[in-house]
PyMOL commands that place a pseudoatom at each C-alpha (Angstrom):
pseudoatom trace, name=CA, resn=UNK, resi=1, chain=A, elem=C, hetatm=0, pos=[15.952, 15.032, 5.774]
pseudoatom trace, name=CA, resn=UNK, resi=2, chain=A, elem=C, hetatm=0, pos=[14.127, 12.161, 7.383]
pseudoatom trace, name=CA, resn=UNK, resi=3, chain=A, elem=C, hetatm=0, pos=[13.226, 11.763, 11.190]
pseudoatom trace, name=CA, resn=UNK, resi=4, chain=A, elem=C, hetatm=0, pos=[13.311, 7.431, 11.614]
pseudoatom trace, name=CA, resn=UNK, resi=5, chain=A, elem=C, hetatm=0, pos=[11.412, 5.938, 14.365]
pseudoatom trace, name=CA, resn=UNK, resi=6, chain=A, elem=C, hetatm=0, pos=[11.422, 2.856, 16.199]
pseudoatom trace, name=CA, resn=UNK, resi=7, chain=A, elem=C, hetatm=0, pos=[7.981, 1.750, 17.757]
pseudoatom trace, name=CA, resn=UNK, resi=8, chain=A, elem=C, hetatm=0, pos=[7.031, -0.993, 20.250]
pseudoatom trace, name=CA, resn=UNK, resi=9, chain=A, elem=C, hetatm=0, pos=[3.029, -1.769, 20.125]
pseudoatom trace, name=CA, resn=UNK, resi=10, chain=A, elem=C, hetatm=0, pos=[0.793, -4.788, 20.791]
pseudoatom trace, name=CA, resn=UNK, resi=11, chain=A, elem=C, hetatm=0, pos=[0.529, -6.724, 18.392]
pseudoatom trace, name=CA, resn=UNK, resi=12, chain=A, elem=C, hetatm=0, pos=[-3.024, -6.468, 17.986]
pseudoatom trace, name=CA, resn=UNK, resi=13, chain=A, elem=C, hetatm=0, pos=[-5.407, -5.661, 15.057]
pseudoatom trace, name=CA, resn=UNK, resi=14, chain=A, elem=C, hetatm=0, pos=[-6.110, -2.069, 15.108]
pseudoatom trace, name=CA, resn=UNK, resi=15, chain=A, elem=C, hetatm=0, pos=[-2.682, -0.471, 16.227]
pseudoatom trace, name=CA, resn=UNK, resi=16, chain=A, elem=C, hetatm=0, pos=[-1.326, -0.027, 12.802]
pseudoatom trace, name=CA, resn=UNK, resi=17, chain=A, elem=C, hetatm=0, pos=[-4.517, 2.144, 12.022]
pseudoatom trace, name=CA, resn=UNK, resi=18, chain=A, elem=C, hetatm=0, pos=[-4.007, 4.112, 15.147]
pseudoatom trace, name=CA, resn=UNK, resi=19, chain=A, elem=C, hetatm=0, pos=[-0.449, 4.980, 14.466]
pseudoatom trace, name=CA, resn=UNK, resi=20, chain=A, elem=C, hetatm=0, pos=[-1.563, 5.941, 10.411]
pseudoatom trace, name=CA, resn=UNK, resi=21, chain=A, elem=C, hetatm=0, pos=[-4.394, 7.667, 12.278]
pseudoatom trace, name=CA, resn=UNK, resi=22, chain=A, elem=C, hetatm=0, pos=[-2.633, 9.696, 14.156]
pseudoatom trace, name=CA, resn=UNK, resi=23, chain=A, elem=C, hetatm=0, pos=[0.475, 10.865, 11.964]
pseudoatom trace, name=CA, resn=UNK, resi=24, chain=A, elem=C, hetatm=0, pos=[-2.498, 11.139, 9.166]
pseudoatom trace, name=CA, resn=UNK, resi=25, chain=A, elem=C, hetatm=0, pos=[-4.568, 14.013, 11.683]
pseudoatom trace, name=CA, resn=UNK, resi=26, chain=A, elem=C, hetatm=0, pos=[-1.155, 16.016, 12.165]
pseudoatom trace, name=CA, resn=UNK, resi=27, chain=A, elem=C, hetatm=0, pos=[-0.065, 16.421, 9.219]
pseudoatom trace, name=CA, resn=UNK, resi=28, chain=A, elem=C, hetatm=0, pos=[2.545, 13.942, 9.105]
pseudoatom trace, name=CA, resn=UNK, resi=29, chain=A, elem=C, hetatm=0, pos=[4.249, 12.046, 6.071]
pseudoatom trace, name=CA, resn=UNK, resi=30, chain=A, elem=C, hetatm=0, pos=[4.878, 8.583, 6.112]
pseudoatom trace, name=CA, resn=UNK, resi=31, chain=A, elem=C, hetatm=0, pos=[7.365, 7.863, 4.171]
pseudoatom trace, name=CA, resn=UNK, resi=32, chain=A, elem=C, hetatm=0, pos=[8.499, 4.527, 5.107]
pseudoatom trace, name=CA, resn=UNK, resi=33, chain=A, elem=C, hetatm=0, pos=[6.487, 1.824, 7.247]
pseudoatom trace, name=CA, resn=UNK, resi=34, chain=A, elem=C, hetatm=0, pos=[7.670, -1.427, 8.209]
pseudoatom trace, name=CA, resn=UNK, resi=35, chain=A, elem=C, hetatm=0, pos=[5.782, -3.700, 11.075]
pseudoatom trace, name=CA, resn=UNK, resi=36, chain=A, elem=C, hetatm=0, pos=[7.233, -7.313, 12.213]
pseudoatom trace, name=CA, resn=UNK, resi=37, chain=A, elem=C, hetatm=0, pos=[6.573, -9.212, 15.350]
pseudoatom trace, name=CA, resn=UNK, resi=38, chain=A, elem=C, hetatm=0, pos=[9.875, -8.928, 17.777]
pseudoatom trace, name=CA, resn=UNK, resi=39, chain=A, elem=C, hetatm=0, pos=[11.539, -12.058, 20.129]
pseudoatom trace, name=CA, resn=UNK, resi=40, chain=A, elem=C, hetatm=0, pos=[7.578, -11.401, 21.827]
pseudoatom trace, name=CA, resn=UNK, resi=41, chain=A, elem=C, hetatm=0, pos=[5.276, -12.607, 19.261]
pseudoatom trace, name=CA, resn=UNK, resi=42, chain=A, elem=C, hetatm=0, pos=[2.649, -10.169, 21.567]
pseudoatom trace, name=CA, resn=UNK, resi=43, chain=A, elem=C, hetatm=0, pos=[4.912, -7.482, 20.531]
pseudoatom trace, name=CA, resn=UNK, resi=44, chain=A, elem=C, hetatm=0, pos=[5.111, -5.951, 17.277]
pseudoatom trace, name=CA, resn=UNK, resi=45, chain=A, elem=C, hetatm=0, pos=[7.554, -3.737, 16.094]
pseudoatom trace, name=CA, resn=UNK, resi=46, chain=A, elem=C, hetatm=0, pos=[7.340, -0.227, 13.671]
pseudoatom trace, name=CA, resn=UNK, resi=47, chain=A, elem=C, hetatm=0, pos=[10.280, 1.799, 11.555]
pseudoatom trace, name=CA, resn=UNK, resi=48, chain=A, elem=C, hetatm=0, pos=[8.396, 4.919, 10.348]
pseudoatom trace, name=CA, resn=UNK, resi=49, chain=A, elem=C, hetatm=0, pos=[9.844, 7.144, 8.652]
pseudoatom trace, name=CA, resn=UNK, resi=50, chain=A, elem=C, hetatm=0, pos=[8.928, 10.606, 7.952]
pseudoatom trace, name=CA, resn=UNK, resi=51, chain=A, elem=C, hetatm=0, pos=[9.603, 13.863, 6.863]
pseudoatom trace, name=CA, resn=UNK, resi=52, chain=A, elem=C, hetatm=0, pos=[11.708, 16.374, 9.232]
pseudoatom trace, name=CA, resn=UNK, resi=53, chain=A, elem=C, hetatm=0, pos=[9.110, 19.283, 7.591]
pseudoatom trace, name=CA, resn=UNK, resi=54, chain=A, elem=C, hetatm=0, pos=[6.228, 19.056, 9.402]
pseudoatom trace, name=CA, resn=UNK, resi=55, chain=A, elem=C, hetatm=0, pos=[2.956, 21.414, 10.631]
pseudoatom trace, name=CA, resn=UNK, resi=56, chain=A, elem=C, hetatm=0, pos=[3.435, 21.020, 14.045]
pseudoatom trace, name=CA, resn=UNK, resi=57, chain=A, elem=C, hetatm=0, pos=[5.788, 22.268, 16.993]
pseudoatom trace, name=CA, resn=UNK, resi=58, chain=A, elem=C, hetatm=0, pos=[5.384, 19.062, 18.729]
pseudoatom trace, name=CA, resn=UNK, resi=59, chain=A, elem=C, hetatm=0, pos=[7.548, 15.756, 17.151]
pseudoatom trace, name=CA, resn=UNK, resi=60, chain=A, elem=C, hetatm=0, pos=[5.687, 12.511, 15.974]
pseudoatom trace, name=CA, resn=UNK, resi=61, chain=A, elem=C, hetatm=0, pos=[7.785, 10.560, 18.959]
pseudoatom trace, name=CA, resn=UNK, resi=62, chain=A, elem=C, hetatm=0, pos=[5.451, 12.669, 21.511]
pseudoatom trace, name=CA, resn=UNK, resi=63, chain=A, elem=C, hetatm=0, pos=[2.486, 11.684, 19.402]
pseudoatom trace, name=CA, resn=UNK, resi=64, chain=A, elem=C, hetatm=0, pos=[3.189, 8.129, 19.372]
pseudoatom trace, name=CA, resn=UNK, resi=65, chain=A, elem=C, hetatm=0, pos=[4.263, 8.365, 22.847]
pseudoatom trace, name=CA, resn=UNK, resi=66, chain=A, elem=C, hetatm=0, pos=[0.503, 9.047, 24.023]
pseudoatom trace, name=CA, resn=UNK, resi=67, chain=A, elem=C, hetatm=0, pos=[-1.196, 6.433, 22.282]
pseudoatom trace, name=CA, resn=UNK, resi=68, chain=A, elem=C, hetatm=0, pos=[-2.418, 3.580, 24.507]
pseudoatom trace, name=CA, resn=UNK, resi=69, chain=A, elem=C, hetatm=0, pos=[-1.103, 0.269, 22.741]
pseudoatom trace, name=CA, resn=UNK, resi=70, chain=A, elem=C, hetatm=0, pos=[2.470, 1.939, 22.534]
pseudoatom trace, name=CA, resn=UNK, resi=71, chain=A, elem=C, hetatm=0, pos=[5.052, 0.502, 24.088]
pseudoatom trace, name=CA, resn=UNK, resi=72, chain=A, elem=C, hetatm=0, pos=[7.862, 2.613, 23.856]
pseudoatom trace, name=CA, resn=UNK, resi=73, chain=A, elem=C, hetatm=0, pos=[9.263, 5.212, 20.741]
pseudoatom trace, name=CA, resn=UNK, resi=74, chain=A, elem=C, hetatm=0, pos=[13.025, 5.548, 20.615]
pseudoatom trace, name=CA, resn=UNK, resi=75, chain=A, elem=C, hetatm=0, pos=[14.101, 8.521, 17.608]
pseudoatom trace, name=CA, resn=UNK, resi=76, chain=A, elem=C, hetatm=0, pos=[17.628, 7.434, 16.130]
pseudoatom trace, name=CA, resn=UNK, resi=77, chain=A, elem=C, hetatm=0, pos=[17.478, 10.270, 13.498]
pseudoatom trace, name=CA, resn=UNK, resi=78, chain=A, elem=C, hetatm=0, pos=[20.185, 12.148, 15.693]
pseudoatom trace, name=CA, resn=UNK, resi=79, chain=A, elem=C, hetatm=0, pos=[22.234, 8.626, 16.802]
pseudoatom trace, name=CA, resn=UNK, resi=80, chain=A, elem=C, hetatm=0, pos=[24.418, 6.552, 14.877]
pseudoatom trace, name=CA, resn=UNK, resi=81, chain=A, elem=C, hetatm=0, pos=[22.144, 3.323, 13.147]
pseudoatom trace, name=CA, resn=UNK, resi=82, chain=A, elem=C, hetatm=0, pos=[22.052, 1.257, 11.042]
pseudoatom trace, name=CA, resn=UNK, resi=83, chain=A, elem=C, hetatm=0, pos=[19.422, 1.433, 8.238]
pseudoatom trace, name=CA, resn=UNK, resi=84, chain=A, elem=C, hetatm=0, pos=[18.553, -0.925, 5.482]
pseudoatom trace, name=CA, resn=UNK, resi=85, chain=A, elem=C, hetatm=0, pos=[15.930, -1.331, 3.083]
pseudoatom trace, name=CA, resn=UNK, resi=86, chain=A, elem=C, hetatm=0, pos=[15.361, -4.636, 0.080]
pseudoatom trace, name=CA, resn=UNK, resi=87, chain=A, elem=C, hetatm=0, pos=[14.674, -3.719, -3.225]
pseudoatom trace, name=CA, resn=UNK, resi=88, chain=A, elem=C, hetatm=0, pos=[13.271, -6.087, -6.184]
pseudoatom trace, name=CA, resn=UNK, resi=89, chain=A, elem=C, hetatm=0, pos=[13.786, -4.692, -9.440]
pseudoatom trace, name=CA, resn=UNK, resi=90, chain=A, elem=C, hetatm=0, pos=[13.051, -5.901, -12.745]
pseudoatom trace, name=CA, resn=UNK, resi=91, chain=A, elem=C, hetatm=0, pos=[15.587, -3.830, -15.547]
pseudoatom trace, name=CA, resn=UNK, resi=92, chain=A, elem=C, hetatm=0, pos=[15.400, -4.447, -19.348]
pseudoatom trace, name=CA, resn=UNK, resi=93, chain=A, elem=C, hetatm=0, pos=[18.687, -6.106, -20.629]
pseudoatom trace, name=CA, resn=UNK, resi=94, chain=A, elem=C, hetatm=0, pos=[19.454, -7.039, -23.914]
pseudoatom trace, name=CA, resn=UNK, resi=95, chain=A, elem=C, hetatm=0, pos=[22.710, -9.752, -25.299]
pseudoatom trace, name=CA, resn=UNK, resi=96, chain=A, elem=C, hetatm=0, pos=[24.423, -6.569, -25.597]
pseudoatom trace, name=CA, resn=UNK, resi=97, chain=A, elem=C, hetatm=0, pos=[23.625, -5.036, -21.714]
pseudoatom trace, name=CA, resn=UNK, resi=98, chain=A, elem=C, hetatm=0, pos=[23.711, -8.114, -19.951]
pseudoatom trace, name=CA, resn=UNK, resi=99, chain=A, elem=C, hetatm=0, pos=[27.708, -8.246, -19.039]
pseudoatom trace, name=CA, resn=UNK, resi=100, chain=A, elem=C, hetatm=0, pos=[27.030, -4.521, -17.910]
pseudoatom trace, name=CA, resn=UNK, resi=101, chain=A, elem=C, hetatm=0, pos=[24.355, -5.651, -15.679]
pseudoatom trace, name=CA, resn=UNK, resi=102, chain=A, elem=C, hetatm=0, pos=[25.785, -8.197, -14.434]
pseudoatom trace, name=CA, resn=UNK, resi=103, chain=A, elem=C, hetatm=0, pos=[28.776, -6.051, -13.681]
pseudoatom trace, name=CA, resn=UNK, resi=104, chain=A, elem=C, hetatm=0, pos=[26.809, -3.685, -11.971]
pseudoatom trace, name=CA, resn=UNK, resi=105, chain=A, elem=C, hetatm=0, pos=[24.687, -5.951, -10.120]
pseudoatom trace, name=CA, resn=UNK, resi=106, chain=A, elem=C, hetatm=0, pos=[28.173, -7.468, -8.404]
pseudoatom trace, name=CA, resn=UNK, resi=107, chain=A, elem=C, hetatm=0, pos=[29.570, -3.938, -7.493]
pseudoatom trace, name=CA, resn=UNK, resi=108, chain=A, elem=C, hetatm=0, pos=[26.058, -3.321, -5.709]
pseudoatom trace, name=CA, resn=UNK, resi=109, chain=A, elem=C, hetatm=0, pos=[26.339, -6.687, -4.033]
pseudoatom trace, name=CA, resn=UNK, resi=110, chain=A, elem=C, hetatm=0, pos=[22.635, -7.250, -5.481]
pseudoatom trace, name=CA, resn=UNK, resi=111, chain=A, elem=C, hetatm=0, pos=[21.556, -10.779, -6.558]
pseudoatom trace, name=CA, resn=UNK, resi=112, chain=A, elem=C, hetatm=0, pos=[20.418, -11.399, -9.835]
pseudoatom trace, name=CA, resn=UNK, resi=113, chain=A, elem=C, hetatm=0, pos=[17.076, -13.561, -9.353]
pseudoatom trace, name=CA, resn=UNK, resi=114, chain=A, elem=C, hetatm=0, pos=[16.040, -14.165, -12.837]
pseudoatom trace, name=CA, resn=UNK, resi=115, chain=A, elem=C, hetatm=0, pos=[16.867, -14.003, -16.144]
pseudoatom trace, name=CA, resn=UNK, resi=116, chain=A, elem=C, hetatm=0, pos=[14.649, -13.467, -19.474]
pseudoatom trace, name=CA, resn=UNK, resi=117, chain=A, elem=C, hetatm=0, pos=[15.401, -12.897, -22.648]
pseudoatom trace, name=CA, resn=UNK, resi=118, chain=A, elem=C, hetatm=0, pos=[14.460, -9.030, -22.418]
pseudoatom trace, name=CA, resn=UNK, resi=119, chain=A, elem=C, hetatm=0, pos=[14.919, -8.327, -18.557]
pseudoatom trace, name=CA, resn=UNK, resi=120, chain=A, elem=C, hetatm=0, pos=[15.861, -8.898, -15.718]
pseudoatom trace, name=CA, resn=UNK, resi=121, chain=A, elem=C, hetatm=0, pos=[15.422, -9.273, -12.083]
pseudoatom trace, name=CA, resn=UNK, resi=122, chain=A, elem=C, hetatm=0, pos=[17.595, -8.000, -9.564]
pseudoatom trace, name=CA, resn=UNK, resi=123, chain=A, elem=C, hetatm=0, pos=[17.603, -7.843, -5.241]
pseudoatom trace, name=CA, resn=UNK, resi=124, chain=A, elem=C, hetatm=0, pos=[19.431, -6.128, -3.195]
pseudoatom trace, name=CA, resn=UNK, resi=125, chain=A, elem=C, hetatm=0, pos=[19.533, -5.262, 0.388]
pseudoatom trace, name=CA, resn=UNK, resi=126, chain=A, elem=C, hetatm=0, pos=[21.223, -2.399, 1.329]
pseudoatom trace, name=CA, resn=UNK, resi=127, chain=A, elem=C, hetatm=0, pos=[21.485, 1.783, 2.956]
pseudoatom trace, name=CA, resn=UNK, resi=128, chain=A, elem=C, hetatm=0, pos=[18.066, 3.653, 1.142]
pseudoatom trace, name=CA, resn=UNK, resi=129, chain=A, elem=C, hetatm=0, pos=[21.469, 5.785, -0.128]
pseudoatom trace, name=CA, resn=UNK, resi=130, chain=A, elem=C, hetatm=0, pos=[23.247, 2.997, -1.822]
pseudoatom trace, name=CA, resn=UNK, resi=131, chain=A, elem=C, hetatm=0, pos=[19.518, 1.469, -3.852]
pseudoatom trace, name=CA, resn=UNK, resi=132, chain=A, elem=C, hetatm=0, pos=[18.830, 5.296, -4.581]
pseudoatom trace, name=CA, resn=UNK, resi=133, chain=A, elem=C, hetatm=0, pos=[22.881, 5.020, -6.268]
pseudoatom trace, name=CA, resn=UNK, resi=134, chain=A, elem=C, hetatm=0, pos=[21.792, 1.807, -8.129]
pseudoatom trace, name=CA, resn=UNK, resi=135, chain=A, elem=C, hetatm=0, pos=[18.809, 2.837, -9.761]
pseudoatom trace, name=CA, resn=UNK, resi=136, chain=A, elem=C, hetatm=0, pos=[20.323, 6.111, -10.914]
pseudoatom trace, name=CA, resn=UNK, resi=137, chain=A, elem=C, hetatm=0, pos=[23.080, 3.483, -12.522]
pseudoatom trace, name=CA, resn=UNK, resi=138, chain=A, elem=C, hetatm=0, pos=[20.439, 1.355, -13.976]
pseudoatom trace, name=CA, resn=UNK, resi=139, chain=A, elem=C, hetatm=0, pos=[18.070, 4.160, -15.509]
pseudoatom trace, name=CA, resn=UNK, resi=140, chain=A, elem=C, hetatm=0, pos=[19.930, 4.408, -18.964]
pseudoatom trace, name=CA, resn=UNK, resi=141, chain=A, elem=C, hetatm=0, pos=[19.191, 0.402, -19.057]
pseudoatom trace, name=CA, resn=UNK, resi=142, chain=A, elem=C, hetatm=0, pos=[15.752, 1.377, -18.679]
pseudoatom trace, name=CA, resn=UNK, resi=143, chain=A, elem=C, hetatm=0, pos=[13.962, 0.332, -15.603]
pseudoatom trace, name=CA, resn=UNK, resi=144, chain=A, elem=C, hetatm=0, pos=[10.945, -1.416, -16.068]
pseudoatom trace, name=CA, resn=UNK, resi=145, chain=A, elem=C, hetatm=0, pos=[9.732, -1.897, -12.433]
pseudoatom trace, name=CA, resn=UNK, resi=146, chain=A, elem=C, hetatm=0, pos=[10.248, -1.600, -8.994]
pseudoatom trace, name=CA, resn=UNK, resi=147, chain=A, elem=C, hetatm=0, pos=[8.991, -2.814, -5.135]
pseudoatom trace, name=CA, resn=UNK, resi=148, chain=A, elem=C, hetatm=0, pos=[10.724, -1.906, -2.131]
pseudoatom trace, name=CA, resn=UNK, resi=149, chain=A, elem=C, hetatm=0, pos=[10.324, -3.162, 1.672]
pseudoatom trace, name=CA, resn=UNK, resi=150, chain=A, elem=C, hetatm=0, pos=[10.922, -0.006, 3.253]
pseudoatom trace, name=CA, resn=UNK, resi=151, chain=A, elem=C, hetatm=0, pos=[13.345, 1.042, 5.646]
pseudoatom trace, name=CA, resn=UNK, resi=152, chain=A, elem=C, hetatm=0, pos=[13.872, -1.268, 9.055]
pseudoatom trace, name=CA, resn=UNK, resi=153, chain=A, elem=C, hetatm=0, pos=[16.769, 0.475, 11.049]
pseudoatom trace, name=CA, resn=UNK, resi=154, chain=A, elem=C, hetatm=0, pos=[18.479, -0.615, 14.702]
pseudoatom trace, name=CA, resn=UNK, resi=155, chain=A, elem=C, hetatm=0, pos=[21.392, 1.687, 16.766]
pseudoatom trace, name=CA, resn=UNK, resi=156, chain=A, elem=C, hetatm=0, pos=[24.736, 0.751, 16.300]
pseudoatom trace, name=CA, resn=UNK, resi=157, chain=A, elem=C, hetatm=0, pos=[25.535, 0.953, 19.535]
pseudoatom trace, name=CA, resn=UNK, resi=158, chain=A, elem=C, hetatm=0, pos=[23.665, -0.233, 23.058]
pseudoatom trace, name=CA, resn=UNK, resi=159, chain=A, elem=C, hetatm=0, pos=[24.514, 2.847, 24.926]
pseudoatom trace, name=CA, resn=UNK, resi=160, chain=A, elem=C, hetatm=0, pos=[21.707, 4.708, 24.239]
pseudoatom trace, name=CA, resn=UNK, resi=161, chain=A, elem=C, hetatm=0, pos=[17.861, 3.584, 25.549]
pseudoatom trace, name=CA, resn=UNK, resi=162, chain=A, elem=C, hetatm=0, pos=[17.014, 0.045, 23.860]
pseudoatom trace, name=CA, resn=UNK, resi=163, chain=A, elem=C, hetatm=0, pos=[13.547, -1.502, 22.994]
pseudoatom trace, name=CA, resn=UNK, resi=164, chain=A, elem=C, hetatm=0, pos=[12.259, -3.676, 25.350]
pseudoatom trace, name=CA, resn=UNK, resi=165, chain=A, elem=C, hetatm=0, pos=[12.647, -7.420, 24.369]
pseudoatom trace, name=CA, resn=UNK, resi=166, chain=A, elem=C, hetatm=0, pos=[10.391, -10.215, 25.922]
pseudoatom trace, name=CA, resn=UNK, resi=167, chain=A, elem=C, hetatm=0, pos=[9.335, -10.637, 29.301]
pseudoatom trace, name=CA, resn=UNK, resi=168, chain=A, elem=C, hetatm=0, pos=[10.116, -14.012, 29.547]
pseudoatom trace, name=CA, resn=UNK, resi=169, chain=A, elem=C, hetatm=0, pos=[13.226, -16.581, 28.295]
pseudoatom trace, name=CA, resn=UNK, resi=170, chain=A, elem=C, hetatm=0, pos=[12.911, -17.332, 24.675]
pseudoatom trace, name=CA, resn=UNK, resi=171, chain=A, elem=C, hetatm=0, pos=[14.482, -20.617, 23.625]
pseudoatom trace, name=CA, resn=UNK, resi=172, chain=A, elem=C, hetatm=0, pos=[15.036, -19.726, 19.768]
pseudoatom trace, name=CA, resn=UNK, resi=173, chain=A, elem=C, hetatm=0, pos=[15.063, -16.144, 18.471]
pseudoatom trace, name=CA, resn=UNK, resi=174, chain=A, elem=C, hetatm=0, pos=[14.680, -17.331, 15.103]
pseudoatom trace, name=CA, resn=UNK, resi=175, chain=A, elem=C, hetatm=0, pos=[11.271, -18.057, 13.875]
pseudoatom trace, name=CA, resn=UNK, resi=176, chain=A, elem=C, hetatm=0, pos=[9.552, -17.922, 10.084]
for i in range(1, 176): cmd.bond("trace and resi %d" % i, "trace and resi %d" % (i + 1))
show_as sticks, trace
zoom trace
């Protein structure tokens, strides 16, 4: 089982190497790690993911929690969430596997990017549960590579404790 975590930092050069840093000196494994500036471009935010097996007594939310250019550490392994993760693969299809592929590819709701004569490429967007059920279904194909984001994850609901969003108005939340 995984323990998913949702850090607030500065978004400052160094902070990503502090939180490695200190998960690395515990014994901690990362097993997902995804950073993005929030609303507050002086705000970044982390999904880390780790193992529920670790060497210490102490959690990696009271680790985080002491480190200087945290913000704040909310744990949604134990709360209901949402949790997705995007996955580029590139599978080998033939004439003869393409319809299957294609089949496949529309009950996963993944996008088929690009098209070869020998392969391939798929996206998809979706639980780490529901990739993990799609690459199991396109093994026999033969699989011929692989990249994935890693997991960013939000609670479903606002009654637990939220992240803190910018201090000040922002006109447009969307920004590339």
């Amino acid at each position: 089982m995984f323990r998913i975590l949702i850090c607030t930092t500065d978004n400052e050069p160094g902070v990503l190497d502090r939180v490695a840093s200190t998960f690395r000196r515990r014994g901690f494994n990362i097993h997902s790690l995804t950073v993005s500036p929030t609303l507050d471009p002086a705000i970044s935010r982390m999904t880390l993911v780790t193992d529920m097996k670790t060497s210490s007594s102490r959690s990696p939310k009271a680790f985080l929690e002491r480190l200087l250019n945290v913000h704040s550490v909310v744990d949604l392994t134990e709360v209901a969430s949402l949790v997705r993760d995007v996955a580029l693969l590139r599978v080998r299809a033939t004439a003869e596997t393409r319809p299957g592929l294609f089949q496949l590819a529309q009950i996963f709701h993944a996008e088929v990017l690009d098209v070869s004569p020998d392969s391939l490429v798929m996206s998809v967007c979706a639980s780490p549960e529901r990739i993990e059920a799609l690459l199991e279904s396109l093994r026999p194909f033969g699989l011929l590579e692989l990249g994935r984001s890693g997991a960013v994850a939000m609670q479903r609901s606002s009654s637990i404790e939220a992240l803190p969003l910018a201090t000040e108005d922002i006109e447009d939340a969307v920004s590339f």
